[in-house]
C-alpha positions in Angstrom: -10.9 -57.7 10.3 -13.7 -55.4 9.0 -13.2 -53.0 11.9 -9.5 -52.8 10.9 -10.3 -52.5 7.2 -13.2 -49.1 8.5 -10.5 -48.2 10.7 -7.9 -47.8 7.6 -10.4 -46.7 4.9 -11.3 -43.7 8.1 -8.0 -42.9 8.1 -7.3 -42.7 4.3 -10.1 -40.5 4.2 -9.0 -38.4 6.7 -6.0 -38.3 5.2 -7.2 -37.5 1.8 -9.9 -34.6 3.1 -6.5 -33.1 4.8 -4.1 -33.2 1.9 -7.2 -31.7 -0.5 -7.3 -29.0 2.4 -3.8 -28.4 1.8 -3.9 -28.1 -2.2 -2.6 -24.8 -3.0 -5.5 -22.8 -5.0 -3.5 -22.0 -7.6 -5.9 -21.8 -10.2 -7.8 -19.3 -8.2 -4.4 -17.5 -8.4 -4.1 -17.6 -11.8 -8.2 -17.0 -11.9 -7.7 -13.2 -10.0 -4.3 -12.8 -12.0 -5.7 -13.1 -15.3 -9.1 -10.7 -13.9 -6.7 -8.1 -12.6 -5.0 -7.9 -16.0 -8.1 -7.6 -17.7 -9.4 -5.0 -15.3 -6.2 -2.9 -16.1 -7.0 -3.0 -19.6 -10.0 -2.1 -19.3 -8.6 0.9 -17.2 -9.9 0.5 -13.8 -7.4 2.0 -12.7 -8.1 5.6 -14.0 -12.0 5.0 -14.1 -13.2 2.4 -11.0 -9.8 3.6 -9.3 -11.5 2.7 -5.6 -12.6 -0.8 -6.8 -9.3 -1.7 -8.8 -7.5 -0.8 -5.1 -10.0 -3.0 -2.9 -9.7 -6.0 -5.3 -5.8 -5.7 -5.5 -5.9 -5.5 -1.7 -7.7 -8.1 -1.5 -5.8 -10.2 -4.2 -2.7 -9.1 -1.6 -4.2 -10.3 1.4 -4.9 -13.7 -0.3 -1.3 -13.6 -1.9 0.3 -13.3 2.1 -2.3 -15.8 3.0 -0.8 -18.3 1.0 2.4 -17.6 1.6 2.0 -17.9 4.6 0.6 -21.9 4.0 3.3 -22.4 2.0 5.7 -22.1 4.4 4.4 -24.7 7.2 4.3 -28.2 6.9 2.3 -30.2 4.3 0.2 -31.9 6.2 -0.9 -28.7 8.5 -1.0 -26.9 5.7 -5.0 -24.8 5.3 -5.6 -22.8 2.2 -9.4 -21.8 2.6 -8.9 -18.7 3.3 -6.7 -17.9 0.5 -8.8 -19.3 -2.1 -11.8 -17.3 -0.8 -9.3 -14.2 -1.1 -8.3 -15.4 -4.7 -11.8 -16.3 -5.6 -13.4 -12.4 -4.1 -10.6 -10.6 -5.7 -11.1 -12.5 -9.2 -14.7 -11.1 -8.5 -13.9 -7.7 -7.9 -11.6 -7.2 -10.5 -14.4 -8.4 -12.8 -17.2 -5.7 -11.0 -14.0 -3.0 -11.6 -13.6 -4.2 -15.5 -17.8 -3.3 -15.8 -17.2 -0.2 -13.8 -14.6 1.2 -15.5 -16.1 0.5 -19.2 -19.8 2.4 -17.8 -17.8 4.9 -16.3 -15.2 5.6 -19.5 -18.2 5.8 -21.6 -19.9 8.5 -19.3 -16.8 10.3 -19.3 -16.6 10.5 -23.2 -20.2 11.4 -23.5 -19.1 14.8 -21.1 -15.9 15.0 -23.4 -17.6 15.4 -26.5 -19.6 17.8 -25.4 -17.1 19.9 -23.6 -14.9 19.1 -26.9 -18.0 21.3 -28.9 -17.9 24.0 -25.9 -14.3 24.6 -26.0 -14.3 24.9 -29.6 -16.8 27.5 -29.8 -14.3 29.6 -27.1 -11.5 29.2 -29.2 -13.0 30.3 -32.1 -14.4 33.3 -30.1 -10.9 34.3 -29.4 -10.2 33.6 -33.3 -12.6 36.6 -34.5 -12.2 38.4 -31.1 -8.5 38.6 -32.3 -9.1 39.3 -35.8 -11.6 42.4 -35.1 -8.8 44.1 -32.8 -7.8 47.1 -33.9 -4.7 47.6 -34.6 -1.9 50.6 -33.5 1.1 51.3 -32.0 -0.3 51.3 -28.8 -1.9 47.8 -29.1 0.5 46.0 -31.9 3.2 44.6 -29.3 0.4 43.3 -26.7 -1.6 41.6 -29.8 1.9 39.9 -31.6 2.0 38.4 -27.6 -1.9 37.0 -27.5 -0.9 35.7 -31.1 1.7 33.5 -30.0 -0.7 32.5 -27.1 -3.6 31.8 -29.2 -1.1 29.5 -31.3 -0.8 27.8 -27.9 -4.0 27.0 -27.4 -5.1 25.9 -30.6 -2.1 23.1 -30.8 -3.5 22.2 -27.2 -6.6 21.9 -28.6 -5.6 19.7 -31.3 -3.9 17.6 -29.0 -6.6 17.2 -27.0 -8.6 16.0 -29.8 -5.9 13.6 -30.9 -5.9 12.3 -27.4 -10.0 11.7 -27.6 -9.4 10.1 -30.7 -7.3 7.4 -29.1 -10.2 7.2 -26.2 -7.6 9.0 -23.5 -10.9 10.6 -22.4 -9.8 11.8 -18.9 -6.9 13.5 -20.0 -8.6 15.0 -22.7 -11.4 16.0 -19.9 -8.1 17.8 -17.7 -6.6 19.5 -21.5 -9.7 20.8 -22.5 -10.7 22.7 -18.9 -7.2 24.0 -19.6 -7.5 25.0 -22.9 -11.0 26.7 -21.9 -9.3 28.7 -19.3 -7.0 30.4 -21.3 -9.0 30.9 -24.4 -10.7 32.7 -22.2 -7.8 34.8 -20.7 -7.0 35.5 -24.4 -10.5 37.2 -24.8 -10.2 39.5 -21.9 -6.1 40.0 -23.1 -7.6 41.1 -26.1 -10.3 43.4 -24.9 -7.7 45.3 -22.6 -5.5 45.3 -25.5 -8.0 46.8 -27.6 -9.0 49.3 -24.9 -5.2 50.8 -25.4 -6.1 51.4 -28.8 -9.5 52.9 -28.4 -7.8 55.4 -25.9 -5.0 57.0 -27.8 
């Protein structure tokens, strides 16, 4: 009678270890759902872009291991090594999320600073075009740098709109941009002044 009842209590806990083995992990799921979210608010994406794409690989991988459990029988179901997927990409995600707000704040440090560097170009081309002489030969060529100048300085402004809303990459791309052509607009102006100097 006791090695029936050992026999039975074996079996239940066989049977119990086998349907806890076949639990689906979804509050690992939900667990690297939730992390992912955060990480993409915390724009991993633009600044941890390599980790934000291994974790949502990973997360996949887990997703198709899962499925994959989901679709045999109960009892033979195993979902180890989903919830080890869901459990590393939660974890990755999180790693991304820290990246991505050391990385943003690097970023805006650089931003500033090229935000004061660009500035100073743009206002070079400000006085460069204001001291340009001039004349018939130069007037048409100068109305043109005008318009171009305008250009730039509502880029400018734009850019620092965007830097006020903490877009600091894009800001980083508009002000190299901006810098570029403030430039151009210096040396347009010293050709345009040349015209004048030699009639």
């Amino acid at each position: 009678m006791l090695k029936r009842i050992a026999l039975i209590f074996a079996a239940l806990t066989l049977l119990a270890i086998m349907i806890g083995c076949s639990k689906a992990p979804e509050a690992e799921m939900q667990n690297a759902n939730a992390a992912m979210e955060a990480a993409k608010m915390a724009e991993a994406e633009t600044y941890a872009g390599e980790l934000f794409n291994a974790a949502q690989d990973t997360l996949n991988s887990a997703m198709a291991a899962k499925q994959e459990q989901d679709s045999k029988f109960a009892l033979f179901r195993s979902y180890g090594k989903a919830k080890e997927g869901f459990v590393a990409a939660e974890q990755m995600f999180n790693n991304a999320a820290t990246e991505a707000a050391a990385e943003k704040e690097r970023v805006r440090v650089q931003v500033e600073q090229m935000m004061v560097e660009v500035k100073a170009v743009v206002d070079s081309a400000v006085m460069a075009l204001q001291k340009a002489p001039r004349g018939k030969g130069s007037k048409a060529d100068i109305e043109l740098i005008k318009t171009d100048l305008a250009a730039v300085q509502a880029q400018l402004v734009e850019a620092e709109a965007d830097f006020a809303t903490g877009k600091f990459m894009a800001v980083k791309s508009k002000l190299e941009a901006v810098a570029q052509k403030a430039r151009a607009i210096i040396d347009e102006i010293a050709v345009a002044s040349g015209k004048k100097v030699g009639m």
